[in-house]
N, C-alpha and C positions, 0 to 999 in steps of 0.2 A: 169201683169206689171203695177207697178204704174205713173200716169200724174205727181205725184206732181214736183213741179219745184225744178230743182237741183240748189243748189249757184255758184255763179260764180268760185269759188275757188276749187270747189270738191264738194262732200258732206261731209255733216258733221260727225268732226272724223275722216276722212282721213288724211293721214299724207305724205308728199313730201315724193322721194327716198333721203332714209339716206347717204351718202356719207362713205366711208372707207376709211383707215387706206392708206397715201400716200405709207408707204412701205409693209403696210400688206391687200392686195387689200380681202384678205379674212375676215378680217374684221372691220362691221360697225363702224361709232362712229361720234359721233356731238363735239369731243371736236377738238380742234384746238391752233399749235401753236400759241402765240403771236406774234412772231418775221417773221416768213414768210405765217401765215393763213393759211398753208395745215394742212389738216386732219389728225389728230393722235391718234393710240391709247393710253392707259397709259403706255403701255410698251414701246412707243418710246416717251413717255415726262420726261421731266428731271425739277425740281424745279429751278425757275431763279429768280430774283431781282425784276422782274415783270412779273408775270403769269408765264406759265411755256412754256417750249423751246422745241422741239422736238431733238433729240440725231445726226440730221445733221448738227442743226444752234449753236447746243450746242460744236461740234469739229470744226467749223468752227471759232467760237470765239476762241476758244485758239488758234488754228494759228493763228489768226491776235493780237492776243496780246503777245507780247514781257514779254519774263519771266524775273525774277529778275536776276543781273547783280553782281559778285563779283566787289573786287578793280581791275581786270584785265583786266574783260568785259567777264569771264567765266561763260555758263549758271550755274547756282546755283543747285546743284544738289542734294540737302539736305543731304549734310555730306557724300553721298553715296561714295565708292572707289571699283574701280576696278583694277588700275594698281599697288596698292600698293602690294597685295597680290599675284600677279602672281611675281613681283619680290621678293619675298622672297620665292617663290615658286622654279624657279629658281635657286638663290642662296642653298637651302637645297637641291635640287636636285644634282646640282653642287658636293656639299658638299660628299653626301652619295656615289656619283659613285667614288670619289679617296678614300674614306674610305674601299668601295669595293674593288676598284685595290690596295692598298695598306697594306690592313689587318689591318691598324691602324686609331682609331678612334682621336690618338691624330697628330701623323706623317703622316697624309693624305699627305703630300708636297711631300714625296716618290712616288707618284702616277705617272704614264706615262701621263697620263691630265693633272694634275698637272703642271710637268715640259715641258709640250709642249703649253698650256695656259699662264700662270705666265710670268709676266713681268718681265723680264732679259733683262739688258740693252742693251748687245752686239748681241744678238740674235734680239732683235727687231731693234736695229740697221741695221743687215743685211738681212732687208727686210722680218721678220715675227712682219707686223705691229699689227695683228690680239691680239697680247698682250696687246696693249693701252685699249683696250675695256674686253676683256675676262680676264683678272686678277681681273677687280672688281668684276667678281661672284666667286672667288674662295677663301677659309679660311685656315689658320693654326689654325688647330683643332677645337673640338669642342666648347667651351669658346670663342674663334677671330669669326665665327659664330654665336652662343645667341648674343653678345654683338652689335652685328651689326644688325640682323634681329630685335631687341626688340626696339633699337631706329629708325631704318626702318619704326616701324608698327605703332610706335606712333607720328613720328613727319610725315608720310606721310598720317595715316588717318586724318592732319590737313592740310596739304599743298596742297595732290590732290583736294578736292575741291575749295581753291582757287585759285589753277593756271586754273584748267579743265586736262582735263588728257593730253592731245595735248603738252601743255606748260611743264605742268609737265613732261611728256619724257622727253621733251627734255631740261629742266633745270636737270635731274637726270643723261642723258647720259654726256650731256657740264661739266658737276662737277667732273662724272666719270675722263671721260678725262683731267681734269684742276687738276684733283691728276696722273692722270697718267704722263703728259705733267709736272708739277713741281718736280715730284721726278725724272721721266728721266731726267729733264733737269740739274738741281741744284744738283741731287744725285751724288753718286757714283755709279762707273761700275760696280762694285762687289758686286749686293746686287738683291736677288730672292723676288720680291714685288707682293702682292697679298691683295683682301679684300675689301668689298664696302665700309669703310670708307671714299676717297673721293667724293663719291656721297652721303653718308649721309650727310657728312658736307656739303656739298652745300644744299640738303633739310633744313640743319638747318640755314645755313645763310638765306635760303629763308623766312622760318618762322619768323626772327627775322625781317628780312625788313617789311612782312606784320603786323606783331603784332603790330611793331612801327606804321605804317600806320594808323593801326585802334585803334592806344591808348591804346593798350591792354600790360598790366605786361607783361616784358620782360625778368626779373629776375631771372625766373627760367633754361630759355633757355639758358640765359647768363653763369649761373654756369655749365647747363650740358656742354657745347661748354667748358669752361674755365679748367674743370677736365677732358675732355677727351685730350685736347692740354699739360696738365700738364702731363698725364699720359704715354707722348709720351717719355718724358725725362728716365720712367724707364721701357717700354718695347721696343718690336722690331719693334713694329708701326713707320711710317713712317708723320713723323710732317710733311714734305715738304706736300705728297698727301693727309693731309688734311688740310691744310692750299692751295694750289691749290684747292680743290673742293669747301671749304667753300667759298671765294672769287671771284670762276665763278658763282656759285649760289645766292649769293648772291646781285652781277651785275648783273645779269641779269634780277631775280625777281625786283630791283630797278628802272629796264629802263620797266620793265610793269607796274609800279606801278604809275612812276612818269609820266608817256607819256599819252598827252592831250587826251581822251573819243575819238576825232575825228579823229586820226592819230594814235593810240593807236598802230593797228596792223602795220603800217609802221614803227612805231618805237620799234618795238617787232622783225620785222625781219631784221630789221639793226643789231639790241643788238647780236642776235644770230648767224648773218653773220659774224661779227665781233671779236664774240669768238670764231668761229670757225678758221674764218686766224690767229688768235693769236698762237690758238692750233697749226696748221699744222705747224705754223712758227716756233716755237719751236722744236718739233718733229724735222723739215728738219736741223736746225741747230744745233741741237746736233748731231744727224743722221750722218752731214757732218765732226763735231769735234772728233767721234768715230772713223771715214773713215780714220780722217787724223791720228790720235794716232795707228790706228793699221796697217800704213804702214810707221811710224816711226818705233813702236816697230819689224815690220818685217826688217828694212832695219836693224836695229842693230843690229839683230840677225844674217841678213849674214854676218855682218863686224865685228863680234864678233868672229866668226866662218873662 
């Protein structure tokens, strides 16, 4: 055994115990994050703006920083869409089960869904309201179908990200109904309505409000809207329910658009408060003018008789 004197620190060459890894107690390591000095291996450090961050101060930072914000105040999703393609989903599904029930790929309207769906006015007058909503997913034939899912999927993979998906329902459903609610109300009794057209016209009046917002060429939206309103004159489309959808969607994306960063969401759910009593107020008073016209036309029948 040797005298010699050992140094205060150890002997020489020896080295302190290595510390490990904060979440991998199995192993060693001298490096360390920057941001909170615990021990880490390489596998939990992540490259940062200065030094590098371990993988808990690195999730910690993106919570506390607020992601980027559309015109609405919707998180920014990078273009991604989810709600669009479930309602065209939907809608084709819709589609194939009367083509099924019916044998016909063109005459689907023969269908038992069909005509238990489809908005007829006097029928949903007498309390099968369930038609104000379910006629927008349903098509005369194939052609009234493409023509609607194709501008569906182009003008909503630009609108859901900047409503958010939340807003966009419910700008999609309020449009829905602002074509249902205007052709019940303005229409005639005598006429079997179906077809998402007014809810795409509301997605497109929505587009056009935001594109204006952000300065962007409007010109093209402009003529698609202006040929499909023209084309109303020589098919069986129904101009009232798009002219009703374009006009609630349109208002409505306007009042998110225009409403102050700070109050934004208060005045988002006025907008859609508001179009909804619109809606029901229509609906109950034609509802009530149908009431009265079909106990005139019954009282004439017994005095007829």
């Amino acid at each position: 055994m040797s005298n010699a004197p050992v140094p205060p620190d150890g002997p020489i060459g020896a080295e302190p115990e290595t510390p490990v890894c904060a979440r991998h107690s199995d192993r060693p390591t001298r490096l360390r994050c920057t941001r909170c000095d615990r021990p880490a291996c390489p596998e939990c450090l992540r490259d940062a703006a200065v030094g590098m961050q371990c993988v808990d101060c690195v999730n910690e930072g993106k919570r506390s920083v607020r992601g980027a914000r559309t015109l609405v105040g919707a998180e920014d999703s990078g273009r991604r869409v989810l709600i669009t393609p479930i309602l065209i989903a939907l809608n084709v599904l819709a589609y194939l089960v009367t083509v099924v029930q019916s044998g016909s790929v063109q005459d689907n309207d023969r269908s038992d869904l069909f005509q238990t769906l489809s908005l007829i006015p006097p029928f949903a007058a007498a309390g099968e309201y369930w038609r104000f909503v379910t006629s927008g997913f349903l098509h005369f034939g194939l052609l009234h179908l493409a023509l609607n899912m194709a501008v569906l999927y182009i003008v909503g993979n630009h609108v859901e990200p900047e409503l958010g998906r939340l807003r966009f329902v419910g700008v999609y459903f309020l449009s829905l109904l602002g074509g249902s609610a205007a052709a019940f109300y303005f229409g005639s009794v005598c006429q079997n309505l179906a077809g998402a057209s007014g809810a795409v016209f509301g997605l497109m009046g929505a587009l056009l409000v935001v594109w204006r917002r952000k300065k962007r060429d409007i010109s093209t939206v402009v003529v698609v809207v202006v040929i499909n309103l023209v084309s109303n004159f020589f098919t069986n489309a129904s101009l009232l329910g798009h002219l009703g959808g374009s006009v609630i969607g349109g208002l409505l994306t306007l009042a998110m658009v225009k409403a102050p960063r700070e109050t934004r969401n208060v005045y988002t759910t006025v907008a859609f408060t508001l179009a909804i009593l619109l809606l029901l107020g229509m609906f109950a008073l034609r509802t009530a003018q149908l009431d009265t016209l079909s106990e005139i036309a019954a009282e004439t029948l017994r005095t007829c008789r």
